[in-house]
C-alpha positions in Angstrom: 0.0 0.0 0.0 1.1 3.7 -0.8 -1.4 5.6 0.5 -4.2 5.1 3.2 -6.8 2.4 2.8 -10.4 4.3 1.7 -13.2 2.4 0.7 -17.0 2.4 1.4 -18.4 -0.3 4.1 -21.8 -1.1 5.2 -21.2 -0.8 9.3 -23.4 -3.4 10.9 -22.3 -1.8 14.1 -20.2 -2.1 16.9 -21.2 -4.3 21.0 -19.3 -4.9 23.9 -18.0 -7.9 24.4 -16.0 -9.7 27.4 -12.7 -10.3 26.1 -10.4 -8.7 24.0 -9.5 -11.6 21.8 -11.3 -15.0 20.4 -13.3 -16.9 17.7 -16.4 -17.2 19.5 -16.1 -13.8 21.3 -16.3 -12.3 17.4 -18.5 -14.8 16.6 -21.3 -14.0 18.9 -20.9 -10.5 18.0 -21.5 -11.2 14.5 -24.3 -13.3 15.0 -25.9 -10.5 17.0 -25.4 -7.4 14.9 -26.3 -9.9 11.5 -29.9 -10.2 13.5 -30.2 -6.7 14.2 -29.8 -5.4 10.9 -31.8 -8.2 9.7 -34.7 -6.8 11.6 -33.9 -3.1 10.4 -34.5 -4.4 6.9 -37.5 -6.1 7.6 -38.5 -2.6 9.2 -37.1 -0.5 5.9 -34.0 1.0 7.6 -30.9 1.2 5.4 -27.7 -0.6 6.7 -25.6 2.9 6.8 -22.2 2.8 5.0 -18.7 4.4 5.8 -15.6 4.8 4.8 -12.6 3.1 6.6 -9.4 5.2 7.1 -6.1 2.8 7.7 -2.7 4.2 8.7 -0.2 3.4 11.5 -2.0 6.0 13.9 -5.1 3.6 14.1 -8.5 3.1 11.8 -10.5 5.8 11.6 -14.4 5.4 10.7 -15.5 8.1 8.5 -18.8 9.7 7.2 -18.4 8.9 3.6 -20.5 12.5 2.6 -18.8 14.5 5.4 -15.9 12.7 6.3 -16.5 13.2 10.1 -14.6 11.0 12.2 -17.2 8.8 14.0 -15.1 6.7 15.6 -11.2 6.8 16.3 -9.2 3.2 16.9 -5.5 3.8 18.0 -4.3 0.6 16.4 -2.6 -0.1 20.2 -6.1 -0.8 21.5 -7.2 -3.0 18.8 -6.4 -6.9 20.0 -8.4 -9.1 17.5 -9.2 -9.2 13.7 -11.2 -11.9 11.9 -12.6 -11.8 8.3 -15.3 -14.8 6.8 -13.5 -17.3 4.9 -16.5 -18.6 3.0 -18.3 -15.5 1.4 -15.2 -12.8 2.0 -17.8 -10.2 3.0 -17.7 -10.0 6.6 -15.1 -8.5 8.6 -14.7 -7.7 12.3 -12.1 -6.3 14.9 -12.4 -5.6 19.1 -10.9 -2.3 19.9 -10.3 -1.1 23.9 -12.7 2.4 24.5 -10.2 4.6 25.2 -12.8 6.2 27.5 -14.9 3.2 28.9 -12.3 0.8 28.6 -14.4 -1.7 27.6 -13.4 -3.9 24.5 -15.9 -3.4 21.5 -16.6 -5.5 18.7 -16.9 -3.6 15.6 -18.4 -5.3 12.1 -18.6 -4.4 8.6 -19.7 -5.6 5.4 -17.0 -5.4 3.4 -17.9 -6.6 -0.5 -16.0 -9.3 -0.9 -12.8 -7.8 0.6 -12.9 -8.9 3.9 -9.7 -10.7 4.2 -7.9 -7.8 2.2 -8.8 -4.9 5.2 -7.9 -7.4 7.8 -4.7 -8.1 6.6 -3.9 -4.1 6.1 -4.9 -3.5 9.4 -2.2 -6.3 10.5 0.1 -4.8 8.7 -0.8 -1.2 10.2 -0.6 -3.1 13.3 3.3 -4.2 12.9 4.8 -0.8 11.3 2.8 1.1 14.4 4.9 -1.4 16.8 8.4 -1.1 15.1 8.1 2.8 15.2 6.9 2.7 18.6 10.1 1.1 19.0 12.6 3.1 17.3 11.1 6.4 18.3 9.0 6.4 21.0 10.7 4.1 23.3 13.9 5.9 22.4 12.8 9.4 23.1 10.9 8.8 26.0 14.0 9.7 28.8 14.6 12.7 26.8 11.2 14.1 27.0 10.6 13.4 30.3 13.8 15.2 30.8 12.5 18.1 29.2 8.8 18.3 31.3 11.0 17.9 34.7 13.0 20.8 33.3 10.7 22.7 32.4 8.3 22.0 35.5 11.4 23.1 37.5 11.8 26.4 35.8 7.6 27.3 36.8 8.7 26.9 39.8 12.1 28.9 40.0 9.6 31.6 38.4 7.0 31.4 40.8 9.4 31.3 43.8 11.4 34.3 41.8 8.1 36.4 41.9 7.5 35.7 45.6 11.0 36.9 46.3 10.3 40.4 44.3 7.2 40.7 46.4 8.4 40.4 49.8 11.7 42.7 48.8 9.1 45.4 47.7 7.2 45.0 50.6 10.1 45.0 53.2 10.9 48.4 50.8 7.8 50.0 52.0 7.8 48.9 55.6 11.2 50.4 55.8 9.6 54.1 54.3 7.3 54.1 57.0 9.4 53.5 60.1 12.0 56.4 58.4 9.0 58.7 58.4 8.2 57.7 62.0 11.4 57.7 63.3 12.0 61.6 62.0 11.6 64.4 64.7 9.1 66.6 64.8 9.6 70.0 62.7 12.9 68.1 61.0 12.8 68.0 57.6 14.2 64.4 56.1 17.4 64.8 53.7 16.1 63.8 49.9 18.5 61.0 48.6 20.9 62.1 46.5 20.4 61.2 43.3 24.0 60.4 43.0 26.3 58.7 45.2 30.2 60.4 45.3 31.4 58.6 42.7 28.4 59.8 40.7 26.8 56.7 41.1 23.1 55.6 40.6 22.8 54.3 44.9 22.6 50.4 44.3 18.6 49.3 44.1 17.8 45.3 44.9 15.3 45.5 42.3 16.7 46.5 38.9 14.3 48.9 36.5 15.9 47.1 33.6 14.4 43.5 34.4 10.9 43.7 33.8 10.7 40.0 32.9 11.6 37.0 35.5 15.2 36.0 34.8 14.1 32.1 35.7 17.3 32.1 38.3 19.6 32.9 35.3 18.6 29.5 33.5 17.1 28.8 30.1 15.1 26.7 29.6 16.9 23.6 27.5 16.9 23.4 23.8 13.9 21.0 22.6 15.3 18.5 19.9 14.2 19.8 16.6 13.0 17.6 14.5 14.5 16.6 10.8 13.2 19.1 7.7 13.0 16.0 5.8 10.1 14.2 5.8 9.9 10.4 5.0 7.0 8.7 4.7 5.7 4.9 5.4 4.4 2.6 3.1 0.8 4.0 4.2 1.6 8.0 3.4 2.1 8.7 6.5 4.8 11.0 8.3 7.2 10.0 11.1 5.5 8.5 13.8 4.9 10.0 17.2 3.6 8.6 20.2 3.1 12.2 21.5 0.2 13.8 20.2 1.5 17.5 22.0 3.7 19.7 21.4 7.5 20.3 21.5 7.1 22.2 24.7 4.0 21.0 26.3 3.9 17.9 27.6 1.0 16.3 29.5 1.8 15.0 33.1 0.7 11.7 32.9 3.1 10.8 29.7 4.6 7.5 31.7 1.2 6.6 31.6 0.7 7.0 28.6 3.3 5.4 27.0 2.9 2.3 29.2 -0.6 1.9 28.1 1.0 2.0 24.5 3.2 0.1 25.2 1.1 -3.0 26.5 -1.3 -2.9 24.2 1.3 -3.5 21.5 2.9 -6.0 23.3 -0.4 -7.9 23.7 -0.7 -8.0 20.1 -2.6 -8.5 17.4 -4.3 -11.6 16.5 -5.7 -11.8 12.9 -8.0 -14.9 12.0 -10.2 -16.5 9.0 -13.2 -17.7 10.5 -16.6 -18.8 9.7 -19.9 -16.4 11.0 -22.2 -17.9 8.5 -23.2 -21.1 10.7 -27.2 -21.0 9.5 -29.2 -20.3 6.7 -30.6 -17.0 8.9 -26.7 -15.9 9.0 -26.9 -16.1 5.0 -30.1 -14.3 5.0 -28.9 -11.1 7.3 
């Protein structure tokens, strides 16, 4: 493949299911959504279609008019893939809700490519891990570097600010007890503007630094990445792991990247099966 895999599918749906992998786990979805859109028809409702977006960041599911995302499936959280082996129309794969975390089976109707999507999605599946590999796994100390760094400096700031305020303060306080202290009738001496070496009298807050000086540290260089662009064998750029930015960076990434990375090392399983077990599966 060259470019990302767009074709127009009839979605049967998607259920939850128990376990992130299996034959008859897929297979009982199948069964179950085949029913339902059975008695849809029966009741004049359309089986909608969609189109089916395949690259190393995951399968999208795409309104094929508006090309709205309807659902997004890092390919990390997808564990199982099965296609029909006796009519090639029927394929199926169990994703991990990134916000329920419940594993849902998802099934299409594919036109007699079944076993073609589930075999691009395996590929999509092993390019995704090998980059996690060489880039994401590599990069990781050096980011988290860069957050600690960078958390560190906040806080130099913040405690720099404090400092300023308190100096200003203790400023003022020391005004007032002057003006207290004078006697009665005496008239206080103005500061000269000048000291006798025609001097500006030393000041603990400089007029010139208007901006926090962050302790006299900067914050570190972030890596920039390569002008040139390669691309996979699916179109897409370099991949990332990190969906931020070069300087922000969320504070769970540890997280993260372990739920990456045990999703991929679960791995995918990709199987030819049979759903079709009874003339009412032929019929759906």
């Amino acid at each position: 493949l060259t470019s990302h895999y767009l074709q127009s599918f009839q979605f049967l749906g998607s259920t939850e299911v128990e376990q992130p992998k299996g034959t008859e786990v897929v297979r009982d979805a199948v069964r179950k959504l085949k029913f339902a859109r059975h008695i849809k028809k029966s009741e004049g409702q359309k089986t909608p279609k969609v189109e089916l977006q395949i690259s190393i960041y995951g399968v999208k599911i795409l309104d094929p008019k508006t090309k709205e995302v309807q659902h997004n499936c890092q390919l990390h959280r997808i564990s199982f893939c099965a296609d029909d082996k006796t009519d090639k129309r029927i394929f199926t794969f169990i994703c991990k809700d990134s916000e329920s975390n419940k594993h849902l089976c998802y099934v299409f109707d594919s036109e007699k490519c079944a076993e073609e999507i589930t075999l691009t999605i395996g590929q999509a599946f092993d390019l995704a891990y090998r980059k996690f590999l060489e880039s994401g796994g590599k990069d990781v100390e050096t980011r988290k570097q860069i957050a600690g760094l960078q958390k560190r400096i906040q806080e130099l700031e913040t405690e720099n600010t404090e400092l300023k305020n308190k100096v200003h303060d203790l400023e003022n306080q020391l005004r007032i007890t002057q003006v207290h202290a004078s006697p009665a009738g005496s008239v206080t001496p103005k500061s000269p503007s000048t000291d006798i070496f025609d001097m500006v009298p030393f000041s603990p807050i400089s007029p010139q630094s208007s901006t926090p000086t962050r302790n006299g540290t900067q914050p570190p260089p972030v890596p920039s990445r390569s002008t040139e662009i390669k691309r996979d064998l699916f179109g897409a750029e370099p991949f990332d792991p990190f969906s931020c930015g070069a300087g922000d960076f969320p504070p769970d990434i540890q997280s993260k990247l372990d739920e990456m990375q045990e999703g991929f090392k679960m791995g995918l399983t990709l199987e030819g099966t049979v759903f079709c077990l009874d003339p009412l599966d032929s019929r759906c």
